[in-house]
Backbone as CSV, one residue per row, in Angstrom:
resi,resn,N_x,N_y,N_z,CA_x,CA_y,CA_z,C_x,C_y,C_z
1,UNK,-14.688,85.672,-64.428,-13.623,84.861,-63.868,-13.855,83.380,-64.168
2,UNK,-14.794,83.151,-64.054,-15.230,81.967,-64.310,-15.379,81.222,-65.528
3,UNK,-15.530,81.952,-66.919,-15.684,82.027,-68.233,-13.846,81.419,-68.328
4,UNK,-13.019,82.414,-67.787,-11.796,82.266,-67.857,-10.965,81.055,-67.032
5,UNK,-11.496,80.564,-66.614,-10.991,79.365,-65.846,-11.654,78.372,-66.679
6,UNK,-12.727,78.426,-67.302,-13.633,77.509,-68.038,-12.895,77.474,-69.632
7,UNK,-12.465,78.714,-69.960,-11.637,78.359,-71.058,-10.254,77.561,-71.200
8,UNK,-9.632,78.405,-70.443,-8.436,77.494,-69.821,-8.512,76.513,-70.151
9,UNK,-8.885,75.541,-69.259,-9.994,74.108,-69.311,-9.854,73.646,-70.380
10,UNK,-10.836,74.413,-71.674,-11.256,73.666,-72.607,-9.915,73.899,-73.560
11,UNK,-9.107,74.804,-73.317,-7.958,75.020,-73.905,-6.691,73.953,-73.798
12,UNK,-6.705,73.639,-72.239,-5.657,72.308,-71.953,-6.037,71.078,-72.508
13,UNK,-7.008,70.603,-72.447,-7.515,69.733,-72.641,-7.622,69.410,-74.286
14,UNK,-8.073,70.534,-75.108,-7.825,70.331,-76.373,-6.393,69.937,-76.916
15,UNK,-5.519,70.948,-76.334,-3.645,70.609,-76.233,-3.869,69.496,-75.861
16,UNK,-4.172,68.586,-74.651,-3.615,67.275,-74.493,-4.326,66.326,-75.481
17,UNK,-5.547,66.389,-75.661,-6.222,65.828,-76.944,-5.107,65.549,-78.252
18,UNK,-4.903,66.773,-78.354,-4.459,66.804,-79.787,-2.623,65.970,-79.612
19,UNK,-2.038,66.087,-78.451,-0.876,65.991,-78.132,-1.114,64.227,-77.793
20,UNK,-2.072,63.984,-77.115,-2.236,62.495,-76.882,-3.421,61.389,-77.955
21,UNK,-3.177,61.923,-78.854,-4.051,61.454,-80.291,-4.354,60.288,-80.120
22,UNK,-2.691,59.770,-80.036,-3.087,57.934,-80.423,-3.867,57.302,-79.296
23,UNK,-3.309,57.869,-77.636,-3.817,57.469,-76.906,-5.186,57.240,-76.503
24,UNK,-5.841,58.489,-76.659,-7.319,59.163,-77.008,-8.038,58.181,-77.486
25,UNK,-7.391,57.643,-79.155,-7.791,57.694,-80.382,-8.027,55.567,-79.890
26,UNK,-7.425,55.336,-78.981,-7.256,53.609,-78.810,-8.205,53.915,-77.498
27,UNK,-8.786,54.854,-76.775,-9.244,54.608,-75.603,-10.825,54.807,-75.773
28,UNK,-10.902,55.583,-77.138,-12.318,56.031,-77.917,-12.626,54.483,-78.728
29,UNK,-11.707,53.645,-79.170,-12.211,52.409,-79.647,-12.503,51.118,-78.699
30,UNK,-11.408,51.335,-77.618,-12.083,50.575,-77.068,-13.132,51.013,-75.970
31,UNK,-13.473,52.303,-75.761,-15.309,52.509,-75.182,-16.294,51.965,-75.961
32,UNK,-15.881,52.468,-77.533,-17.001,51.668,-78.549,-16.995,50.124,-78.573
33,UNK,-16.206,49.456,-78.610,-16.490,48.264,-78.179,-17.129,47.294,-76.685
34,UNK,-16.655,48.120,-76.043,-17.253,47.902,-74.990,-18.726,48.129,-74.673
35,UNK,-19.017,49.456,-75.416,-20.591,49.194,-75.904,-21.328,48.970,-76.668
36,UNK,-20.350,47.941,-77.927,-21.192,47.367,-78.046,-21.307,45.771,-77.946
37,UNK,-20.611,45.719,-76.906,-21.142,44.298,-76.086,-22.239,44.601,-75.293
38,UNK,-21.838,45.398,-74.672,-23.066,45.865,-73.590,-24.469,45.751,-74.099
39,UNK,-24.458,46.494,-75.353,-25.860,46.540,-75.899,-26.523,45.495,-76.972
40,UNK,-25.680,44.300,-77.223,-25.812,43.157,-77.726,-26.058,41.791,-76.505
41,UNK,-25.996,41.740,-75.195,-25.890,41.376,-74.487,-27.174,40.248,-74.441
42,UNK,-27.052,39.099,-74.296,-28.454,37.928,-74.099,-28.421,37.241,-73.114
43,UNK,-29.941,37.247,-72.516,-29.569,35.972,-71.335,-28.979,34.981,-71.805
44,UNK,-28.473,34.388,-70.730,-27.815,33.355,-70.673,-29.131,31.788,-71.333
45,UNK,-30.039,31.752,-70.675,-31.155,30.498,-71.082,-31.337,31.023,-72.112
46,UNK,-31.537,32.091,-73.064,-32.227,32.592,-74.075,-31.442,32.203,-75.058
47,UNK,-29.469,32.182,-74.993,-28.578,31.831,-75.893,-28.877,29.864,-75.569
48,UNK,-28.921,29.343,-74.563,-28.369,27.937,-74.494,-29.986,27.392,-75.631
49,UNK,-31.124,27.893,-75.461,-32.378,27.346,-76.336,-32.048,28.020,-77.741
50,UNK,-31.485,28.597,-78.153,-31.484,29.108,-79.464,-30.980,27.454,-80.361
51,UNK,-31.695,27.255,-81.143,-31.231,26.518,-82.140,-30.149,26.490,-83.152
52,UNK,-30.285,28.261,-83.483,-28.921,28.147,-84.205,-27.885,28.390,-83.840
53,UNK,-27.282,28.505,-82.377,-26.591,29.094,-81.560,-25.708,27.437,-81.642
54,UNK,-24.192,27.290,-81.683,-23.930,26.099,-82.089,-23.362,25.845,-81.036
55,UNK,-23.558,24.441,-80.990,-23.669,23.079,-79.776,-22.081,23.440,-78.910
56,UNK,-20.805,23.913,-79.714,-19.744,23.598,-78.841,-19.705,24.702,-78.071
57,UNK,-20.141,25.850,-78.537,-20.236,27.122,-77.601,-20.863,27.216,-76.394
58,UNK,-22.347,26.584,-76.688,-23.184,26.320,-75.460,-22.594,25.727,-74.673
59,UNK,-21.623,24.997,-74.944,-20.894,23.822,-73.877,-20.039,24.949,-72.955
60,UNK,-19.014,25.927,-74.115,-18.735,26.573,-73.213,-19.386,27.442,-71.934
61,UNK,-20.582,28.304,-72.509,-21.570,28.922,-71.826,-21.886,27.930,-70.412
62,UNK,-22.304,26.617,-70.585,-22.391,25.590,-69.682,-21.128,25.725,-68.085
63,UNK,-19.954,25.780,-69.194,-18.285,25.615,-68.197,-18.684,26.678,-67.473
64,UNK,-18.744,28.456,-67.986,-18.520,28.808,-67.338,-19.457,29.045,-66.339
65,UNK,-20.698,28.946,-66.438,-21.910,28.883,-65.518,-21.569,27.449,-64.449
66,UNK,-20.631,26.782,-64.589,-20.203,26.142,-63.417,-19.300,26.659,-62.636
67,UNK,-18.351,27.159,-63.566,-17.641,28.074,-62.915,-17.481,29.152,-62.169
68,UNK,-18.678,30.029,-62.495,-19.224,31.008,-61.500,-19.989,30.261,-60.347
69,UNK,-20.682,29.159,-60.153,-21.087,28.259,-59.556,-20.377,27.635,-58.461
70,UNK,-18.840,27.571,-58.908,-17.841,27.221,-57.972,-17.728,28.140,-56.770
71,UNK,-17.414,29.122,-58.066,-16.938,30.267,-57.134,-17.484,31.504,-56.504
72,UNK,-19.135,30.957,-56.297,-19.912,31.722,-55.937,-20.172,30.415,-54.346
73,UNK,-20.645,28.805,-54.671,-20.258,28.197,-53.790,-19.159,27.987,-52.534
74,UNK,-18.002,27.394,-53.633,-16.684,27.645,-52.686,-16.215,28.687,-52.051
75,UNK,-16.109,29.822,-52.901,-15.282,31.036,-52.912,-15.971,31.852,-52.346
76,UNK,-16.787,32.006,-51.928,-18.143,33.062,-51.405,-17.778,33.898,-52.321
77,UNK,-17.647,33.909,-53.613,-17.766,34.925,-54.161,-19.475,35.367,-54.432
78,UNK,-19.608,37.209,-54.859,-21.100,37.418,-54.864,-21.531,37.239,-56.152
79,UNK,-22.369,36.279,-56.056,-23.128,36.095,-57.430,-23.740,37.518,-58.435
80,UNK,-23.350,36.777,-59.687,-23.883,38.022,-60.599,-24.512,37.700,-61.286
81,UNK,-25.223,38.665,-62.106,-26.344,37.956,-63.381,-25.422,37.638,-64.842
């Protein structure tokens, strides 16, 4: 019984797969991108000392580390890493 409910399963699911392609197919690219930010990821001090890491970016990096600053101050928002 169980085999048969388990096929089912893998049976609908292949139908909606195949029936929702594009959707699938844009939700599988953006997981991969998403990891691979995740797994490229640098501290924050480790990017601002890099030398070749260029000067106007760090500035940004700077903004928004005030910005979480604000709004970890003002906003009680909860600080994150």
């Amino acid at each position: 019984m169980l085999k048969k409910i388990l096929l089912a399963v893998v049976i609908i699911l292949l139908i909606s797969g195949l029936y929702y392609r594009d959707l699938v197919s844009y939700g599988w690219m953006q997981a991969r991108g998403q990891i691979g930010i995740l797994l490229n990821v640098q501290e924050v001090q480790e990017v601002l000392s890099d030398p070749a890491f260029p000067d106007s970016l760090k500035a940004r990096v700077r903004l928004i580390e005030e910005i979480k600053k604000f709004g970890v101050d003002s906003l009680g928002l909860t600080p994150s890493r």
